[in-house]
PALUMBA-18737 format. One record per residue: chain; residue number from 0; y, z, x of N, C-alpha, C, O in turn. Coordinates in steps of 0.1 Angstrom, whole numbers, plus 5000, padded with zeros to 4 digits. Atoms other than C-alpha are relative to their C-alpha. Last residue first. Layout:
<rs>
R  mol  seq    nY    nZ    nX   caY   caZ   caX    cY    cZ    cX    oY    oZ    oX
R    A  NUM     Y     Z     X     Y     Z     X     Y     Z     X     Y     Z     X
...
</rs>
This chain:
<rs>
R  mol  seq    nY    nZ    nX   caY   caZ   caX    cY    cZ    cX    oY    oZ    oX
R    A  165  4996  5008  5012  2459  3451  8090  5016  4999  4999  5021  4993  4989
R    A  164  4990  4996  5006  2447  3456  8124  5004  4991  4987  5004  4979  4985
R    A  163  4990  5005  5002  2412  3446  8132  5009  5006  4996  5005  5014  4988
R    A  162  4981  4995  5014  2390  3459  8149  5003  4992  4998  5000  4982  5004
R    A  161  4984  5015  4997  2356  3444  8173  5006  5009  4986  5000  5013  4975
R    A  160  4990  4995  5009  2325  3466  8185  5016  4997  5003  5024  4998  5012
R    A  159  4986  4998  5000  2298  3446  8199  5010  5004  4994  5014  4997  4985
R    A  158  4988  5002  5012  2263  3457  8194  5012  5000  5009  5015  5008  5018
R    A  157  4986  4997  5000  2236  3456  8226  5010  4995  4984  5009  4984  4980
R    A  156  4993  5005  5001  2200  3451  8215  5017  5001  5002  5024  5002  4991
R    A  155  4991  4998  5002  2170  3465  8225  5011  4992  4997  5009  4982  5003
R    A  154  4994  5005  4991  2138  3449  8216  5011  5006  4997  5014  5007  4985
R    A  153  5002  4995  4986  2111  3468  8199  5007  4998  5011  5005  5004  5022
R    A  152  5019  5007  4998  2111  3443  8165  4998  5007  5018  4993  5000  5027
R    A  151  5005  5015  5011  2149  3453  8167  4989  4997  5005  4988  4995  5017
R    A  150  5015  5000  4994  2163  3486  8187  4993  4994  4986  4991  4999  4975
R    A  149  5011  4999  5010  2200  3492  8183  4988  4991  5004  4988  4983  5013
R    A  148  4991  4993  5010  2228  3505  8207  4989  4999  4983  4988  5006  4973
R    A  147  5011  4999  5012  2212  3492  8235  4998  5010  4990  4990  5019  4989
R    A  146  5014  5006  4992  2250  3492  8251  4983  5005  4994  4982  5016  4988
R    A  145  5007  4990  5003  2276  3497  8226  4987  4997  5004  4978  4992  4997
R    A  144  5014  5001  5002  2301  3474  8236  4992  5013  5001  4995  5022  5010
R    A  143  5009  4996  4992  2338  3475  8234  4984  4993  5002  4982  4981  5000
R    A  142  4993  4981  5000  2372  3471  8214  4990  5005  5013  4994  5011  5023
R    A  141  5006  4991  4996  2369  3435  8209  5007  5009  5010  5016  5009  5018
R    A  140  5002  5000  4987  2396  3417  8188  4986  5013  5006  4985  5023  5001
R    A  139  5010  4991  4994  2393  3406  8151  5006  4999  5020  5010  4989  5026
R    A  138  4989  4998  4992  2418  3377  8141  4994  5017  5006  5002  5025  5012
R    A  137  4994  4997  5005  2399  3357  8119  5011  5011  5001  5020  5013  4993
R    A  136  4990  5009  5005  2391  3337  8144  5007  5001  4988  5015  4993  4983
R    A  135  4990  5004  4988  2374  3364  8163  5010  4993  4994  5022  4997  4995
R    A  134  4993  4989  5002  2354  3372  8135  5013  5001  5008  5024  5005  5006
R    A  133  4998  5000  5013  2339  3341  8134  5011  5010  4996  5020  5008  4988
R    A  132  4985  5008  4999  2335  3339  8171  5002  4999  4983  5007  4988  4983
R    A  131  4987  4997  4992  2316  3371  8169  5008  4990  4999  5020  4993  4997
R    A  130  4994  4989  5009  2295  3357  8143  5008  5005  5009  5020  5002  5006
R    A  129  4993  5006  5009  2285  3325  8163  5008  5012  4991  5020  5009  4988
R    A  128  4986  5007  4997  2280  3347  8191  5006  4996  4988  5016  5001  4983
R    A  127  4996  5006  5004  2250  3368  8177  5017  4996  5002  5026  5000  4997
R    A  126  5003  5008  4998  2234  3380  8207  4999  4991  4987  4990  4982  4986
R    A  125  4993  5006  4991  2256  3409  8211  4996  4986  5003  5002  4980  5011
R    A  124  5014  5005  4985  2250  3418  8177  5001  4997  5010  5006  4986  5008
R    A  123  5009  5011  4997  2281  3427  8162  4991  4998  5006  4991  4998  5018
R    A  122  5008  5003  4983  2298  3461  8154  4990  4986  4992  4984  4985  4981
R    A  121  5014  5006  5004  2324  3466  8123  4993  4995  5016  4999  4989  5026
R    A  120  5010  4999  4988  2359  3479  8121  4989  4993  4995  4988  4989  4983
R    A  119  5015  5002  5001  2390  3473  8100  4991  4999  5013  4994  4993  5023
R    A  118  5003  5005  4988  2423  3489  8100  4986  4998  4993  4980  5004  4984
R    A  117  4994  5008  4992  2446  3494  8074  4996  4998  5020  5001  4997  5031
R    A  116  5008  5000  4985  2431  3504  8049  5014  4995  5007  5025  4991  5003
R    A  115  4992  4989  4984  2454  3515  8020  4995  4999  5012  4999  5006  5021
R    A  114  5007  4984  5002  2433  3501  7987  5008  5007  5014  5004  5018  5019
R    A  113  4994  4999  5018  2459  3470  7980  4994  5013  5001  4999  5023  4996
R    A  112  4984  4996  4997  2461  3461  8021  5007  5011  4992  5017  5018  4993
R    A  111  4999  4988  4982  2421  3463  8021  5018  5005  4996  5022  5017  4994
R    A  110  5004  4990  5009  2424  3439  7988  5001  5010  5007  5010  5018  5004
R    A  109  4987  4993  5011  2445  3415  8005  4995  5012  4993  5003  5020  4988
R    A  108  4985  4998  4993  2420  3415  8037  5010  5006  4993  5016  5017  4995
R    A  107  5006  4984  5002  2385  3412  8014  5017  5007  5005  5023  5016  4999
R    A  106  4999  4994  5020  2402  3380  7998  4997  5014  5004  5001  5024  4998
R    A  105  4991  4995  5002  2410  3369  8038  5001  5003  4982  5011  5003  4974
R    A  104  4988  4993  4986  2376  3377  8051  5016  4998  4990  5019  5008  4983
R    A  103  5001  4983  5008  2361  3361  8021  5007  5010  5006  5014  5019  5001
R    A  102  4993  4994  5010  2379  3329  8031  4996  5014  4989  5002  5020  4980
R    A  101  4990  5000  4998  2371  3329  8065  5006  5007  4986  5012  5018  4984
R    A  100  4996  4983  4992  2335  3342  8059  5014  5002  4999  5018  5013  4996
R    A   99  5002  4987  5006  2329  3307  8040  5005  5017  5002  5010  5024  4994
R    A   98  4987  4995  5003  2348  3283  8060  4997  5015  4990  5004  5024  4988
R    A   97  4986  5006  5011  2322  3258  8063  5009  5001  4994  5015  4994  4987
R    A   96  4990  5012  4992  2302  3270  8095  5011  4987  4987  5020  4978  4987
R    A   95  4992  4995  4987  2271  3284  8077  5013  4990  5006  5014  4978  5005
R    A   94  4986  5000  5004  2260  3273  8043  5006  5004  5012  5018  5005  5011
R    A   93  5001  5014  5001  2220  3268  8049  5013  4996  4996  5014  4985  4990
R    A   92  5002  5007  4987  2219  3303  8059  4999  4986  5000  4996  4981  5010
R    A   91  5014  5010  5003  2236  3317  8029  4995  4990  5017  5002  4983  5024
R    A   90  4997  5014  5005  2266  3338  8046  4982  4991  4995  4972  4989  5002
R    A   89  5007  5006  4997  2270  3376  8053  4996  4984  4994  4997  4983  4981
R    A   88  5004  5015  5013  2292  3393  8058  4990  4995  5008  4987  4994  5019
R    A   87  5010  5010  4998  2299  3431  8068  5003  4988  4992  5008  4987  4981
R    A   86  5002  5016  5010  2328  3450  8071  4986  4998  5006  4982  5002  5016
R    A   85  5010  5007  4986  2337  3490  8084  4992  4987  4987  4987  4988  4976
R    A   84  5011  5006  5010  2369  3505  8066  4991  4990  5008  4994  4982  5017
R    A   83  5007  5006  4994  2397  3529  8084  4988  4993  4992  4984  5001  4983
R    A   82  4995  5010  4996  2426  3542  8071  4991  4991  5002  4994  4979  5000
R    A   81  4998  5002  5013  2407  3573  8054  5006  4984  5001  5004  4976  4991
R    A   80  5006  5013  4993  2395  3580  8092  5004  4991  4982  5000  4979  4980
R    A   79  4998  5007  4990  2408  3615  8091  4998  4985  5001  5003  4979  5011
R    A   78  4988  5005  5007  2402  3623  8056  5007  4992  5016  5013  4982  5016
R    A   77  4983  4996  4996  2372  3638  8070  5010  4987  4995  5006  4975  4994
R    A   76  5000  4988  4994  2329  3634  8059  5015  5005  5002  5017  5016  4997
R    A   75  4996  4992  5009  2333  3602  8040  4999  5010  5002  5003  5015  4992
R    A   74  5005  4992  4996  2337  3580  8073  5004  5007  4983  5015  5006  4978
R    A   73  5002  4995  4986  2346  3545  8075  4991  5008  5001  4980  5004  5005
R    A   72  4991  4997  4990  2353  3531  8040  4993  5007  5009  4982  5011  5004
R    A   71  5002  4993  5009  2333  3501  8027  5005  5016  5008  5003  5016  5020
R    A   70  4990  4992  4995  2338  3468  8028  4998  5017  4994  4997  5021  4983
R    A   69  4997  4992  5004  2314  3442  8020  5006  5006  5006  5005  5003  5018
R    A   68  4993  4987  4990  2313  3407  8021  5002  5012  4998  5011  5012  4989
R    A   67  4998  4987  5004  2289  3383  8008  5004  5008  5010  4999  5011  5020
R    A   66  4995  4990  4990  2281  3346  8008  5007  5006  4993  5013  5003  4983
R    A   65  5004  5002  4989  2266  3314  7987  5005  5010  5016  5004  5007  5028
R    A   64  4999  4990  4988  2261  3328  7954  4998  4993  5011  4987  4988  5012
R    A   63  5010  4993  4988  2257  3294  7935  5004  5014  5005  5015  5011  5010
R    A   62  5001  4982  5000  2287  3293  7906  4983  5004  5009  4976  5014  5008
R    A   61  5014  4993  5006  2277  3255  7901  4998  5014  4998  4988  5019  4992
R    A   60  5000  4992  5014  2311  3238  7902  4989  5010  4994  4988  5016  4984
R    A   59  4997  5009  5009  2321  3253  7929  4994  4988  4999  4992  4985  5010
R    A   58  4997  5015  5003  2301  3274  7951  5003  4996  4987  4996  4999  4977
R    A   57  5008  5012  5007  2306  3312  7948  5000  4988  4999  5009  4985  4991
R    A   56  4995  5012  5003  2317  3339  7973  4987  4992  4991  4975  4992  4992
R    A   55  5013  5010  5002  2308  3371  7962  5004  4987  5006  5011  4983  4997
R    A   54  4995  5015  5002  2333  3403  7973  4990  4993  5002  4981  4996  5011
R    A   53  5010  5004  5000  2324  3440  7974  5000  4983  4995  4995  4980  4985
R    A   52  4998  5013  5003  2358  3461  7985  4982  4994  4999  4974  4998  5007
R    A   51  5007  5013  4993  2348  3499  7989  5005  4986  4991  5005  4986  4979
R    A   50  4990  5002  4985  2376  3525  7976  4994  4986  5007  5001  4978  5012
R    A   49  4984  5006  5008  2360  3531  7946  5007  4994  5009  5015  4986  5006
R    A   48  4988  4992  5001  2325  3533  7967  5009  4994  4992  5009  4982  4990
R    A   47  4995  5006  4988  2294  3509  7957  5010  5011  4996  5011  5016  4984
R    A   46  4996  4986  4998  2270  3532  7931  5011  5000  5014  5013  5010  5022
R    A   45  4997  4988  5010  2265  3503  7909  5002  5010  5006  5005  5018  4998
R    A   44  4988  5006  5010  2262  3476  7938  5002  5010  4990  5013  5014  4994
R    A   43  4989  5000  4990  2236  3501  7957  5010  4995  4993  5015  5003  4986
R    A   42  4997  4989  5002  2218  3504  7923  5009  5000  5014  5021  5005  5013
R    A   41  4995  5001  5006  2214  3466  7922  5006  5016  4998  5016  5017  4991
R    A   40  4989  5005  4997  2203  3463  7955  5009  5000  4987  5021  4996  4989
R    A   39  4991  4994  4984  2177  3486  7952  5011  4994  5006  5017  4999  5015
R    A   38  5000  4991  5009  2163  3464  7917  5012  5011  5011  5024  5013  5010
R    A   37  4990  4999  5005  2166  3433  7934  5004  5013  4994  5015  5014  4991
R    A   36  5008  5004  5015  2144  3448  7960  5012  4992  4995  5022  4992  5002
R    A   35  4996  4990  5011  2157  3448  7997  4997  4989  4987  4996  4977  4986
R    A   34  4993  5001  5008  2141  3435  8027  5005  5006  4992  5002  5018  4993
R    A   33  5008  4998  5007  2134  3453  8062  5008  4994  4990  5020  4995  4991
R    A   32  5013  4999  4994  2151  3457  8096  4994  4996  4990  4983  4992  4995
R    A   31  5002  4992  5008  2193  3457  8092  4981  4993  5001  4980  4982  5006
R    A   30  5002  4988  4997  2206  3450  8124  4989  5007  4990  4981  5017  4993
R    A   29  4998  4989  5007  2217  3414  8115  4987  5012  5009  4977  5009  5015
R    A   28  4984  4995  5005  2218  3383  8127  5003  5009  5001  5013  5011  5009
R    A   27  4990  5005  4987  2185  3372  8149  5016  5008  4996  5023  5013  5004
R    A   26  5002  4994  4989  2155  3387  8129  5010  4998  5013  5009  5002  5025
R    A   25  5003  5009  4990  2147  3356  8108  5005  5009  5012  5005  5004  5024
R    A   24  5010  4999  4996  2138  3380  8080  5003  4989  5010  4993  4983  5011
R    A   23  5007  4993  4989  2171  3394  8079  4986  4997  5006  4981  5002  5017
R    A   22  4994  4997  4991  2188  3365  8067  4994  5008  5013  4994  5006  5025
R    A   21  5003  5009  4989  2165  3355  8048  5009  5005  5010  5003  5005  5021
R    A   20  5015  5000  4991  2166  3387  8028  4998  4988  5008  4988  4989  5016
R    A   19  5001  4986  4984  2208  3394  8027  4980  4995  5003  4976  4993  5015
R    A   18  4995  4999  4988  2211  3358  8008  4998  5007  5009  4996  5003  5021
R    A   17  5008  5011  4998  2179  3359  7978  5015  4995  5015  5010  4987  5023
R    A   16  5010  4998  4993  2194  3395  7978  4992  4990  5005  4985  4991  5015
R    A   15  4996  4999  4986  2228  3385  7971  4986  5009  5011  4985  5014  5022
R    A   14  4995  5012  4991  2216  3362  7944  5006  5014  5012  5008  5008  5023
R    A   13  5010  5013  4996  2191  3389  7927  5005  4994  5005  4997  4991  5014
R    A   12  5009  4994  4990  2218  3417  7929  4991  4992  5002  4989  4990  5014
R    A   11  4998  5009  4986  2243  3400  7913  4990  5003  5007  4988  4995  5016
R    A   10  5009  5014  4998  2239  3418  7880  4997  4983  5006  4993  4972  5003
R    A    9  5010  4995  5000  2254  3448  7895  4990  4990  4992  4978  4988  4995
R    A    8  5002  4988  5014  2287  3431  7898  4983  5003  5001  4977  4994  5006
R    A    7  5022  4999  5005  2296  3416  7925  5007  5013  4992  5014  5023  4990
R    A    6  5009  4984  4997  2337  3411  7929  4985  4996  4997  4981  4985  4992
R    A    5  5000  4989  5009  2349  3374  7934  4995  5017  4996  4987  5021  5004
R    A    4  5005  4988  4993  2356  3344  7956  5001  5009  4988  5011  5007  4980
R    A    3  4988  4985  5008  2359  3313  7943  4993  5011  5008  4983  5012  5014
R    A    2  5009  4986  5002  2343  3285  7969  5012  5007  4989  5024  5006  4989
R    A    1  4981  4995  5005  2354  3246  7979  4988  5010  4992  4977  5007  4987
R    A    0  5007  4998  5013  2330  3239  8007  5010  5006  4990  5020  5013  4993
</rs>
């Protein structure tokens, strides 16, 4: 799919909500439990860290939102972890498997290099493969697992936790 990739801006928030809520409501991807307004997504986007990366991809020629990655740093409590930055993406579900993540992955990557990360983290579902191998092929390695580490519609779920060096 031939995509631009770009910042979100706070009047993005209806297209990367009409992404993050199917997503969650099919209960398989993601961790996250409940939808979000446009309005609650639009004040997240306006109060995103200086430091966080927040990248759109958009189908060419129509400028669709069809996936979103965010970056955002580790830990704001210690300077310790200042290196460190924890990702999400996420992909229109009727866009999966066409390169999308790849190439937000490496837009979020150069910017990472430009803000000082230099490592990235992030835990996977254990019973989302496809996204593990996604991450995988972007050059992620696993680190561990975080045994029923989150608790979805009552069911435990193991997270995998995968790095990357920048």
């Amino acid at each position: 799919m031939d995509i631009a990739i770009r910042e979100a801006r706070p009047d993005d928030a209806a297209a990367v909500v009409g992404i993050l809520n199917p997503v969650i409501e099919t209960g398989k991807y993601t961790v996250l439990d409940g939808p979000f307004s446009a309005e609650e997504e639009r004040r997240f986007i306006s109060s995103f860290p200086p430091r966080g990366i927040f990248h759109l991809a958009e189908s060419r020629p129509d400028g669709r939102v069809v996936g979103l990655q965010t970056m955002e740093p580790f830990a704001a409590y210690t300077h310790a972890f200042d290196h460190v930055g924890i990702i999400a993406t996420y992909v229109d579900l009727g866009c999966r498997r066409q390169g999308i993540g790849r190439q937000l992955s490496e837009a979020t990557f150069a910017a990472a290099r430009q803000k000082g990360y230099e490592k990235i983290f992030t835990y996977v579902r254990s019973d989302n493969p496809a996204a593990l191998m996604a991450y995988m092929k972007c050059g992620f390695r696993v680190v561990g697992t975080a045994q029923r580490h989150a608790k979805c519609a009552g069911r435990y779920v193991d997270e995998i936790i995968i790095e990357k060096f920048l």
